[in-house]
C-alpha positions in Angstrom: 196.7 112.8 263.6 194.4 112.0 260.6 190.8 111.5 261.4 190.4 107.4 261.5 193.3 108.1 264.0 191.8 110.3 265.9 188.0 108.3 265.9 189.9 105.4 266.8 192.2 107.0 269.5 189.1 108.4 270.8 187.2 104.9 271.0 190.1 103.5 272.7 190.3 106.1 275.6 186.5 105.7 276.1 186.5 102.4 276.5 189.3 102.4 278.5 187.7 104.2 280.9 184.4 102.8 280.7 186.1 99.3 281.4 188.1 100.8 284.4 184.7 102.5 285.9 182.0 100.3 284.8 180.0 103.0 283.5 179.3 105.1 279.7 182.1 108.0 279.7 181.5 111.3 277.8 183.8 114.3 277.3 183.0 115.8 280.4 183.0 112.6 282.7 186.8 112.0 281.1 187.6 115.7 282.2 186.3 115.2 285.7 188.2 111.7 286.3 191.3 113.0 284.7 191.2 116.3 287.4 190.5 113.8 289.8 193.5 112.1 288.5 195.3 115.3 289.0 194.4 116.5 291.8 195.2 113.1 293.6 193.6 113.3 296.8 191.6 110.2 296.5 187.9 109.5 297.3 186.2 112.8 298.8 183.4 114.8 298.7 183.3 117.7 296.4 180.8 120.8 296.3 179.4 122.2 293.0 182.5 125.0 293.0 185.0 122.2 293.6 184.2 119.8 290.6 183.9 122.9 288.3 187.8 123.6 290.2 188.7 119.8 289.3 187.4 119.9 285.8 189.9 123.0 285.6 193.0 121.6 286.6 192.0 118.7 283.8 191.4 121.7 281.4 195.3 123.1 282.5 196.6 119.5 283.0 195.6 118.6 279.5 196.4 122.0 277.8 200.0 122.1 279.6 201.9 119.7 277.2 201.1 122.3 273.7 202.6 125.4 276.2 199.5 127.4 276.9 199.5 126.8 280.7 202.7 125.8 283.2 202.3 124.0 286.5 203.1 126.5 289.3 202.7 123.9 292.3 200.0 122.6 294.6 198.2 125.2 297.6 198.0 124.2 300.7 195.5 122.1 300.3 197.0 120.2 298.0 195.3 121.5 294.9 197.3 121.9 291.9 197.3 125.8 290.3 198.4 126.8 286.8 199.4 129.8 285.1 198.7 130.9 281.4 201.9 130.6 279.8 200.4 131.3 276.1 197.4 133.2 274.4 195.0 130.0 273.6 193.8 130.3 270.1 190.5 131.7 269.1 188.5 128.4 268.3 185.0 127.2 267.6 183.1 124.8 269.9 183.9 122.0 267.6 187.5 123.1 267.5 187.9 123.2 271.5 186.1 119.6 271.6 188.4 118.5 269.0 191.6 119.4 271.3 190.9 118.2 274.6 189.8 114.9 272.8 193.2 114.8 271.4 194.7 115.8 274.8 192.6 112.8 276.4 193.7 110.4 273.8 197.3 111.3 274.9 196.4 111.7 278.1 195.5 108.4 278.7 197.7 106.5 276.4 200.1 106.9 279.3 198.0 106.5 282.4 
């Protein structure tokens, strides 16, 4: 994906989200709703642990679909747990922000 692509993939998925929640999305917002998303257990309070857990499964969710983690199944809770199926690559900051906004653009171009 060239780079207008990208800015413009990236414009789209924010304001698709920002029209669905009625609010200004950032990076991490977008991970949290999409391990929401994932996790699929509706409205519900979480503690501090838990919405680090969600943004986690969006982390694994997202990072699933270029092979470096594989969907093992939900607990029994319900929550959704993934293994390391690859050895992620060593990346900058700017790098790793780069990926999982690509994996959001995708991501959301099919919700």
């Amino acid at each position: 994906m060239n780079e207008q692509d990208f800015e413009q993939g990236w414009k789209v998925a924010m304001d698709k989200l920002e029209k669905r929640f009625n609010q200004p999305i950032d990076l991490q917002a977008a991970l949290f709703l999409i391990g929401l998303n994932e996790l699929g257990q509706g409205p519900r309070k979480l503690n501090k642990d838990q919405k680090i857990d969600v943004i986690h499964i969006a982390v694994c969710s997202l990072l699933e679909p270029f092979g470096y983690y594989v969907f093992e199944g939900n607990d029994k809770d319900g929550w959704p747990h993934f293994s390391r199926s690859a050895t992620l690559p060593k990346l900058n900051a700017q790098e790793q922000e780069h990926i999982m906004k690509e994996s959001i653009i995708n991501y959301i171009q099919e919700w």
